[in-house]
MARVEXLUM-52192 format. One line per field, with one value per residue (C-alpha): x, y, z; residue in three letters. Coordinates in nm, 2 decimals. Layout:
REM MARVEXLUM-52192
east	X / ...
north	Y / ...
up	Z / ...
aa	Ala / ...
END
This chain:
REM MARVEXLUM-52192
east	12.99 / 13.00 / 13.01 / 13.30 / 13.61 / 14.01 / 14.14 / 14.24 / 14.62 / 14.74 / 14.94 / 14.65 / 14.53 / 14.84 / 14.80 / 14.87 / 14.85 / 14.75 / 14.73 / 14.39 / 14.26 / 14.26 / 14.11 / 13.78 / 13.74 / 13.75 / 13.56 / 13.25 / 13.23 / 13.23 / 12.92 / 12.74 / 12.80 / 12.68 / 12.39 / 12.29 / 12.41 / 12.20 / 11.85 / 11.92 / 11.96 / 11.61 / 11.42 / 11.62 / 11.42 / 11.10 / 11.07 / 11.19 / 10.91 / 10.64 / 10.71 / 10.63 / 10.26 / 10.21 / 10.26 / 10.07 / 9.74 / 9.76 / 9.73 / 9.49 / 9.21 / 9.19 / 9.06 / 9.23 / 9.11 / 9.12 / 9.52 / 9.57 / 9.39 / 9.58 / 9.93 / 9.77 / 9.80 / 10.10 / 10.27 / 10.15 / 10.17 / 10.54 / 10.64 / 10.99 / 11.26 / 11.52 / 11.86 / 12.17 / 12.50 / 12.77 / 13.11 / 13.03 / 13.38 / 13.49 / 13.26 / 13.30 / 13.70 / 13.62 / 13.46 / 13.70 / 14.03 / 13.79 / 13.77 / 14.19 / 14.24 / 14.01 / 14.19 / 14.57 / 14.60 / 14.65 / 14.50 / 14.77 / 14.60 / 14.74 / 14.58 / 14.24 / 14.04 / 13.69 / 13.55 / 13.46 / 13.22 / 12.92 / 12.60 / 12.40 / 12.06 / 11.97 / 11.74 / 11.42 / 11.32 / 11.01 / 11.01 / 10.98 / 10.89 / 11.07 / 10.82 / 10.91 / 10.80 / 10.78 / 10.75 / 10.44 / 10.54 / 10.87 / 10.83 / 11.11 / 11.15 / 11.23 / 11.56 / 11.67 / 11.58 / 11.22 / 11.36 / 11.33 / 11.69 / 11.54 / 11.28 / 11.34 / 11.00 / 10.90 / 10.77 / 10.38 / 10.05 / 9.99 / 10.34 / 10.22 / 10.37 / 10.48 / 10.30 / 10.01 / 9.87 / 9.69 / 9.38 / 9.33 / 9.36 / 9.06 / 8.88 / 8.88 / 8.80 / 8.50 / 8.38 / 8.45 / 8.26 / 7.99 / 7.98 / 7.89 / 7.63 / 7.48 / 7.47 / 7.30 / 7.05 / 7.13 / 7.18 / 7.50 / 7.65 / 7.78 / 7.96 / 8.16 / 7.91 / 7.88 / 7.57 / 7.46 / 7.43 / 7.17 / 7.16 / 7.20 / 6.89 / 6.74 / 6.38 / 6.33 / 6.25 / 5.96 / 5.80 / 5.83 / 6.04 / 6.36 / 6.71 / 6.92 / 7.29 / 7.48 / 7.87 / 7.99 / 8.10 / 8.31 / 8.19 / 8.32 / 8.33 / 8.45 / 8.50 / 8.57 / 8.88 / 8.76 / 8.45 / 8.49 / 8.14 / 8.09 / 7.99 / 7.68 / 7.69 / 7.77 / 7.82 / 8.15 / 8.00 / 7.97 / 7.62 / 7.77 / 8.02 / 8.02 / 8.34 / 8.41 / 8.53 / 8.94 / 9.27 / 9.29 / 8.99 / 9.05 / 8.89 / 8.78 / 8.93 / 9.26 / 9.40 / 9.74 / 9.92 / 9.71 / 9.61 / 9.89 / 9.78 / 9.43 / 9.10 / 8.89 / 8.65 / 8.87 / 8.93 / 9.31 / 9.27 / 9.22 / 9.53 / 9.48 / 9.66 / 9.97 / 9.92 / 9.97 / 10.30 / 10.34 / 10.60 / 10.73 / 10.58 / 10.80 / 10.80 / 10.79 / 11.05 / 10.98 / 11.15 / 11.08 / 11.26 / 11.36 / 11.32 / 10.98 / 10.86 / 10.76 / 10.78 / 11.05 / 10.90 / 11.02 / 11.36 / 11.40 / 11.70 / 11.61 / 11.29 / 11.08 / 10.98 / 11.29 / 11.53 / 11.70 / 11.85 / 11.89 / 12.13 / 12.20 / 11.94 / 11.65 / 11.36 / 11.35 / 11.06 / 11.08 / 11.41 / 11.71 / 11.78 / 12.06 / 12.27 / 12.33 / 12.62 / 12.80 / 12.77 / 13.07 / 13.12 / 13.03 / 13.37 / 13.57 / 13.50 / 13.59 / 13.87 / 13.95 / 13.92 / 14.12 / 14.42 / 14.39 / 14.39 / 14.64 / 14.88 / 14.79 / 14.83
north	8.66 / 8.93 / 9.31 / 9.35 / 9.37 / 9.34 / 9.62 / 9.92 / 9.98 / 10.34 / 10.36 / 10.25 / 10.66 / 10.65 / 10.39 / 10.44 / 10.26 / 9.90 / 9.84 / 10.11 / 9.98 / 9.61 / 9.73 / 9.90 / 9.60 / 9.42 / 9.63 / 9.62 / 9.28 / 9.21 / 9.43 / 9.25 / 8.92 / 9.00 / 9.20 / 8.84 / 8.61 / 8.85 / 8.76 / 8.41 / 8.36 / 8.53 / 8.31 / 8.00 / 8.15 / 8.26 / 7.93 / 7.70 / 7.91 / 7.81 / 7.46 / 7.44 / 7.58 / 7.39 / 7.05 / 7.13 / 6.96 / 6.58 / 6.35 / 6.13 / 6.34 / 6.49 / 6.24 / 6.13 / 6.37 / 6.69 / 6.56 / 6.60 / 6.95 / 7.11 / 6.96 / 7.07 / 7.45 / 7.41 / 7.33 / 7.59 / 7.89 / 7.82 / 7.76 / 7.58 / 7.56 / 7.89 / 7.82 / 7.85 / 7.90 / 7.71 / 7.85 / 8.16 / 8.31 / 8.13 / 8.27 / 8.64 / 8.53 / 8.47 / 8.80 / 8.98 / 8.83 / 8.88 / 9.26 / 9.30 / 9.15 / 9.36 / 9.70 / 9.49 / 9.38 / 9.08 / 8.92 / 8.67 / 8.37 / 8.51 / 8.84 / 8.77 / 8.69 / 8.59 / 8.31 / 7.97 / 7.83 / 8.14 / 8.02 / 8.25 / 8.25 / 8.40 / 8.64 / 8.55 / 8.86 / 8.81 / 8.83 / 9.18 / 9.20 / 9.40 / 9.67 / 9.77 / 10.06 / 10.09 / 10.34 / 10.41 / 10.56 / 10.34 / 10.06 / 10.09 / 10.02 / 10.29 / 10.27 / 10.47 / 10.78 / 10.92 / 10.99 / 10.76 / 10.69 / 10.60 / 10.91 / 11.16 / 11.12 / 11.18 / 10.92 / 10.99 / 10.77 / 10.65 / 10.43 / 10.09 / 9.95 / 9.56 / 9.42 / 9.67 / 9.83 / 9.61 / 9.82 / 9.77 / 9.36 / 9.45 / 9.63 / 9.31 / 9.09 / 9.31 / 9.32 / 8.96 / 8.91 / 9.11 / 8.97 / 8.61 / 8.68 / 8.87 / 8.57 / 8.36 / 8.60 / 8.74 / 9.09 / 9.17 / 9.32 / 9.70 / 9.68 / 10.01 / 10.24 / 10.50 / 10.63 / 10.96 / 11.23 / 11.50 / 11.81 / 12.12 / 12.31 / 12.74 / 12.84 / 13.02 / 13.38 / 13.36 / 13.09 / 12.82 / 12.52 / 12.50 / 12.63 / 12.32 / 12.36 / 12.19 / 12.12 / 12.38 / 12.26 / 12.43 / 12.48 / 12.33 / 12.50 / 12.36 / 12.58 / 12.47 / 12.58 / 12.62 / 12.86 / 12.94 / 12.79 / 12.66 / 12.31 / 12.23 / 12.06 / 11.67 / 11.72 / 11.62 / 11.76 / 12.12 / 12.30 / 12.56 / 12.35 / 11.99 / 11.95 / 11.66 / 11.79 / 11.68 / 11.80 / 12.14 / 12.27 / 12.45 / 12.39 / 12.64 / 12.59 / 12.43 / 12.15 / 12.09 / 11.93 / 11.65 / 11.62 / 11.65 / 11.41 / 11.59 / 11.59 / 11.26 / 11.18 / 11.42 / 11.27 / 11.32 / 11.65 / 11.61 / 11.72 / 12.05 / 12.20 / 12.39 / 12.80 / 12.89 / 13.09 / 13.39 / 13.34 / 13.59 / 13.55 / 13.43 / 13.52 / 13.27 / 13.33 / 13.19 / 13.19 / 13.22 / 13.14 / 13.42 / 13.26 / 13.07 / 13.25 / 12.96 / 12.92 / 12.69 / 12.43 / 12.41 / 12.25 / 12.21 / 12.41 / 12.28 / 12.47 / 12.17 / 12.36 / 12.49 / 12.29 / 12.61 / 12.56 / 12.88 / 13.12 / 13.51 / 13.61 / 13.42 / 13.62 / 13.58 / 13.73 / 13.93 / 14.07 / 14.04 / 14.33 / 14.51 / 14.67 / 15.06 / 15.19 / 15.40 / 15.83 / 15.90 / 16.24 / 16.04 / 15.79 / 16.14 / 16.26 / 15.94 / 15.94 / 16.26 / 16.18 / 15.90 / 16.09 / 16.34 / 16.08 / 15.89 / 16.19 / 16.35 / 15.99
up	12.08 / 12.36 / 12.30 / 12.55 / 12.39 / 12.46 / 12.68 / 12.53 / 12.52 / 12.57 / 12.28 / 12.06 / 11.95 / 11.78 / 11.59 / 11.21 / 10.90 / 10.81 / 11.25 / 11.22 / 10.93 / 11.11 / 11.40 / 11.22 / 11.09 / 11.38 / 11.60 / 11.29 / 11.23 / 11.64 / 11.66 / 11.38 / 11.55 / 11.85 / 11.75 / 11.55 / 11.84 / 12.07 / 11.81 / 11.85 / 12.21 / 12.26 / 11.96 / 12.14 / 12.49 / 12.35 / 12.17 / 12.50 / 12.69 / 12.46 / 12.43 / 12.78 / 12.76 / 12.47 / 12.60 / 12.93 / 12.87 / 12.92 / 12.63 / 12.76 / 12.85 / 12.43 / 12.13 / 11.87 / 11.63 / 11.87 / 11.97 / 11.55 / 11.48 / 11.68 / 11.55 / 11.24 / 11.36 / 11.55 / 11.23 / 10.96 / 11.22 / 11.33 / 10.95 / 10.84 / 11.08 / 11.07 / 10.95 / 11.18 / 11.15 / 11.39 / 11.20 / 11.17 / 11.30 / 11.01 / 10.75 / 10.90 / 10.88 / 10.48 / 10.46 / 10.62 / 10.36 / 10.07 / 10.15 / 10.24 / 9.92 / 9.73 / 9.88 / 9.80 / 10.19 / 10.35 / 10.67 / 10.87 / 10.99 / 11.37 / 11.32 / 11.34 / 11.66 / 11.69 / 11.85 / 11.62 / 11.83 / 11.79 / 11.66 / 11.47 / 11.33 / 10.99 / 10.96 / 10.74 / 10.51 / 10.31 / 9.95 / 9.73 / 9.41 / 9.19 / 9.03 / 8.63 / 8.44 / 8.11 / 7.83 / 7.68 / 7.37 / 7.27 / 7.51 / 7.68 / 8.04 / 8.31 / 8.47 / 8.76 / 8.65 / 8.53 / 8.22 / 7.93 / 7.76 / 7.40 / 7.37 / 7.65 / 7.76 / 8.14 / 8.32 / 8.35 / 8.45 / 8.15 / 8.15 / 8.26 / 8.59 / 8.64 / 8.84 / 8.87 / 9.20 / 9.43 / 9.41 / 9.01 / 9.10 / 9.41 / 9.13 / 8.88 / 9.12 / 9.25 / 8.88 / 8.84 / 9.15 / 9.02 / 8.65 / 8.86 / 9.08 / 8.80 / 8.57 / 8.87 / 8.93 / 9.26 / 9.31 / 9.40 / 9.73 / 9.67 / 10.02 / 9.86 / 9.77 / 10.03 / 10.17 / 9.95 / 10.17 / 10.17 / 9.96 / 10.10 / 9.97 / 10.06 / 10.10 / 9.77 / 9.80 / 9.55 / 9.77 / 9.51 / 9.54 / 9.73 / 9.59 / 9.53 / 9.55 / 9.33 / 9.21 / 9.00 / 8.64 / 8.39 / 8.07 / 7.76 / 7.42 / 7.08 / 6.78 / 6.45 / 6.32 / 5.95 / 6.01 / 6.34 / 6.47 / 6.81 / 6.84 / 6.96 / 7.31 / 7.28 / 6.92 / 6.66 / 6.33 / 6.23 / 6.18 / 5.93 / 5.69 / 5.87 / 5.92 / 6.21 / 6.49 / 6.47 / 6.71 / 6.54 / 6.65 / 6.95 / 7.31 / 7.54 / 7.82 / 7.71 / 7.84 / 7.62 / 7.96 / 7.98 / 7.63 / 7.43 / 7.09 / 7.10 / 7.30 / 7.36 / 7.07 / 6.85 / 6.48 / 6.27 / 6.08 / 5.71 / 5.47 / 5.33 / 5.04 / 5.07 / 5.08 / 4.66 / 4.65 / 4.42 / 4.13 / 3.90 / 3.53 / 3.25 / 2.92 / 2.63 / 2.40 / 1.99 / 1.69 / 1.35 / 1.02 / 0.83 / 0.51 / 0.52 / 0.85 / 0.99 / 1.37 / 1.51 / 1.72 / 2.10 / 2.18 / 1.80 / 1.58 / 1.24 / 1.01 / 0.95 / 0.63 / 0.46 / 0.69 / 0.76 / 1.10 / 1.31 / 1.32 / 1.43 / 1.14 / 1.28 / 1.40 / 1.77 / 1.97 / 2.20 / 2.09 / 2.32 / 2.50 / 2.43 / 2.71 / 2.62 / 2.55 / 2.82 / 2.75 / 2.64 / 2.84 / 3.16 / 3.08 / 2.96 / 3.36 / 3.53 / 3.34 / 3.49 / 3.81 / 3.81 / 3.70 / 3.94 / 4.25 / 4.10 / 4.08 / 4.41 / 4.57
aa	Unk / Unk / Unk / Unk / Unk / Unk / Unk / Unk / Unk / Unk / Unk / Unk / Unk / Unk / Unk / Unk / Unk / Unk / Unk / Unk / Unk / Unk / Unk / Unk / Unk / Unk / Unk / Unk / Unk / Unk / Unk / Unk / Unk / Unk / Unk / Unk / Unk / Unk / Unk / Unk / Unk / Unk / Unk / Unk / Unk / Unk / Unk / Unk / Unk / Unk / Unk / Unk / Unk / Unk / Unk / Unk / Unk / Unk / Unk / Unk / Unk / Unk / Unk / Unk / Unk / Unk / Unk / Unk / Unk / Unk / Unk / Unk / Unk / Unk / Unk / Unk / Unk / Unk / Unk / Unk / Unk / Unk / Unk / Unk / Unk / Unk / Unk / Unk / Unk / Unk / Unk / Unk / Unk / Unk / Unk / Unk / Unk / Unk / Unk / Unk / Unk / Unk / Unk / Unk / Unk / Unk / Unk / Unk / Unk / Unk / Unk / Unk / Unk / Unk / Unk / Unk / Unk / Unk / Unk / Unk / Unk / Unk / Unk / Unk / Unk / Unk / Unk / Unk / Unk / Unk / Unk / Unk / Unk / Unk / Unk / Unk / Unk / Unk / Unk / Unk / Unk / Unk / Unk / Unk / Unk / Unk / Unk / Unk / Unk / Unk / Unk / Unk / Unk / Unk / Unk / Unk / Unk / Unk / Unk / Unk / Unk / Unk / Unk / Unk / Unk / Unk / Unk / Unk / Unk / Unk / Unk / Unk / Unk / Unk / Unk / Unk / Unk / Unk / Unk / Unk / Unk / Unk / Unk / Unk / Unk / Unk / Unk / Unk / Unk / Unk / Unk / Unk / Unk / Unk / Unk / Unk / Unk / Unk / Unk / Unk / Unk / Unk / Unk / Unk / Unk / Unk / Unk / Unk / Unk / Unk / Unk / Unk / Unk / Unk / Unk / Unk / Unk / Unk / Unk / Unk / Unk / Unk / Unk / Unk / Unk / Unk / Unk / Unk / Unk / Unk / Unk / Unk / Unk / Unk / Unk / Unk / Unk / Unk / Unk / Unk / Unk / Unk / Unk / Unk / Unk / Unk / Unk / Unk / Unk / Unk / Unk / Unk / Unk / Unk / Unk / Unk / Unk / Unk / Unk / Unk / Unk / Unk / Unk / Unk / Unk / Unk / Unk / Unk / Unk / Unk / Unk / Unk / Unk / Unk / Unk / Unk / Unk / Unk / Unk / Unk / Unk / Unk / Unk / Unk / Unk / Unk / Unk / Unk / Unk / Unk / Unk / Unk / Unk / Unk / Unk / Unk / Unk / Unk / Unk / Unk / Unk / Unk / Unk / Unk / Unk / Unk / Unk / Unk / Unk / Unk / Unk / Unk / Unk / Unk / Unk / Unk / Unk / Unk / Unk / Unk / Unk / Unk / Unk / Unk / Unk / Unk / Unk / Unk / Unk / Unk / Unk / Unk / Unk / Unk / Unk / Unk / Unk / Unk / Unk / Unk / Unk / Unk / Unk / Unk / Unk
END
């Protein structure tokens, strides 16, 4: 299909309504059709001006078997023949009633214009694998967000990823590699490993041996969180009351971002009693009969001597306290008072 399209009208700025709707659409789909008749007609060229150099050499002068290798090649490199389309006006004609009647329009069968007899090659896109992520605490996979929608949980290196990277499959396969030529006795190729380059050393002052400079470390320190004793280097048990070395102990320098669930090598912390909480004493209360002064037994209201059940004259110890009476003179004044506000009110 060409690019050049119908003349312009002047009245067609003013067009309104369903008339410029219709001719967006017509103006987009004829770019698309001849931006994909355009590809084809350069494959058809590039692929009539190699059939030429190909069938140059005479078939006489080659063998049987060096006519075949080639034929051989020929086939694999220029793979399965591309597909191509000879209606397409009538497929982009389907396209276009499909969207008018998804806006609630419709396309007469006079309105459209595009020519039937355009041939158009499709495109061949190679194949991509759809990568998955999943969650590495619930197991849940990632969807378009970072966010997990079943724990909350950022996305972070640990989540696995389907498939995996392709340099953890090199990796395997090196090892695998490896793990063979090991097992046949050949030493194996370490085409990775890069040359070691020299150190950078200084004439020591003293005249003794050289000053080597090496990578500066940060050192670790462990205290237990019982006695407060620093673990010995490379060490999970405590000198002073050998406690094993678990997540509460604290580490020096702290790490909490990319150790949240505790330190390599750290063990669960053992369960501890709760703190003892202070309580008010009680008092015990007892009774005795006032007959045979024999105690009453707990929970029980009959004398298991006299069978004299209890009653206001039992002997209860301590005595129940006995709210005072109010000073008479103190009621006489509040008395008082009240009057007066009562009458001045």
């Amino acid at each position: 299909m060409s690019n050049q399209g119908p003349p312009k009208q002047p009245n067609e700025a003013k067009q309104e309504g369903f008339a410029k709707y219709l001719q967006r659409m017509r103006t987009v789909l004829r770019k698309g059709s001849s931006s994909k008749s355009e590809s084809a007609s350069t494959s058809q060229e590039t692929s009539g001006q190699a059939s030429p150099s190909k069938s140059a050499p005479p078939k006489t002068t080659a063998a049987p078997k060096t006519t075949t290798a080639p034929a051989k090649d020929t086939t694999t490199k220029s793979g399965p023949e591309p597909t191509v389309f000879k209606h397409w006006g009538a497929i982009q004609e389907e396209k276009a009633r499909a969207l008018f009647a998804k806006y609630g329009l419709t396309l007469e069968p006079g309105e459209w214009r595009s020519p039937t007899d355009t041939e158009v090659q499709r495109v061949a896109k190679p194949i991509r694998m759809r990568v998955r992520r999943t969650c590495h605490r619930c197991q849940t996979t990632f969807g378009i967000d970072k966010l997990c929608t079943n724990c909350q949980h950022v996305r972070c290196k640990k989540c696995p990823r389907y498939p995996p990277h392709k340099s953890s499959h090199d990796h395997q396969n090196e090892s695998a590699l490896q793990t063979i030529l090991s097992q046949k006795g050949k030493e194996p190729a370490d085409a990775s490993r890069k040359p070691k380059e020299p150190p950078l050393t200084l004439p020591s002052r003293t005249g003794g041996q050289d000053v080597i400079r090496k990578e500066v470390k940060q050192r670790i320190r462990r205290t237990c969180h019982r006695c407060c004793t620093t673990f010995a280097p490379d060490a999970t048990e405590c000198e002073n009351c050998q406690h094993t070395r678990c997540k509460k102990c604290p580490r020096e320098p702290a790490k909490l971002d990319k150790y949240p669930d505790g330190y390599p090598g750290d063990v669960e912390p053992p369960a501890e009693p709760p703190a003892r909480t202070w309580k008010k004493p009680r008092l015990r209360v007892r009774y005795t009969c006032h007959k045979c002064s024999t105690m009453y037994r707990s929970g029980e209201k009959t004398c298991l001597n006299c069978g004299q059940e209890k009653c206001s004259e039992t002997i209860r110890d301590p005595p129940k306290k006995q709210k005072p009476e109010p000073d008479p003179e103190v009621v006489r004044r509040v008395e008082e008072r009240l009057r007066v506000t009562i009458s001045t009110g």
